[in-house]
N, C-alpha and C positions, 0 to 999 in steps of 0.2 A: 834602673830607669823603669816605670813602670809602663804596660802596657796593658792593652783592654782585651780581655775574652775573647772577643767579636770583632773583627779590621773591621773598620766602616769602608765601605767599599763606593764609590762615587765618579761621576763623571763631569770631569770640569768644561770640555767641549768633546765634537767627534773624534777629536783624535787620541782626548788627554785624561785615560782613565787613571784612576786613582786610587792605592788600598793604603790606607791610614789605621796603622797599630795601636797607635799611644799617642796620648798628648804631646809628645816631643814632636813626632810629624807633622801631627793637626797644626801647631803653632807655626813651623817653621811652612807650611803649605799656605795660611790664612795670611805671614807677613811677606810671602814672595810671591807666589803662585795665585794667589785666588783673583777672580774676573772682577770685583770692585776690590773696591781699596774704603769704604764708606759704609755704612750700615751699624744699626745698634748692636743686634746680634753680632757680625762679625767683631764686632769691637770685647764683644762681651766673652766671646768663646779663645780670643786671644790671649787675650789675660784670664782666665780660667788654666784656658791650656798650659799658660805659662806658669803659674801658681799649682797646677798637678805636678806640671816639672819637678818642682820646688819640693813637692810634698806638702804642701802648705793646704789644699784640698784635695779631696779624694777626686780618682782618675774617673770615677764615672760620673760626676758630675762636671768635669769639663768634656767629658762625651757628649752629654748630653746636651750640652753647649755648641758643642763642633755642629751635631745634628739639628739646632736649630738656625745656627749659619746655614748651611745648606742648603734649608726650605729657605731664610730669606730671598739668599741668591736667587732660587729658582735652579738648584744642580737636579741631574738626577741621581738618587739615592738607588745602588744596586745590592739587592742582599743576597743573592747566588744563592737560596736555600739555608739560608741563617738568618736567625731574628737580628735584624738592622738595630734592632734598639736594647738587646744585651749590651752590657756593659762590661 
């Protein structure tokens, strides 16, 4: 199962920080977990994530997906001293 260089590290509320490895997380986080349920981007980084599963597209381009979920939501994005946008 592949995974990304860099955990995207994120905050979904006060309580409910987040480190997301690989598109397997991102997926299973975006169809359970995430604060809407609605949006392009999220819809787009879902099936991204899920097709990196697959192997069907490369795992940094459904990162890079995940990360613009994120902004649509309005999360905050935490990079602890690592570039947030390595893949």
């Amino acid at each position: 199962m592949s995974k990304w260089k860099t955990p995207v590290e994120l905050t979904l509320d006060s309580t409910n920080h987040q480190t997301v490895h690989g598109p397997y997380a991102a997926a299973m986080l975006l169809m359970i977990s995430w604060p809407t349920q609605n949006g392009k981007e999220r819809e787009r980084a879902e099936r991204m994530c899920l097709k990196a599963v697959n192997e069907r597209i490369d795992a940094a381009d459904a990162r890079e997906a995940f990360l613009s979920a994120i902004e649509e939501a309005g999360l905050t994005l935490e990079s602890r001293g690592t570039d947030p946008l390595a893949a």
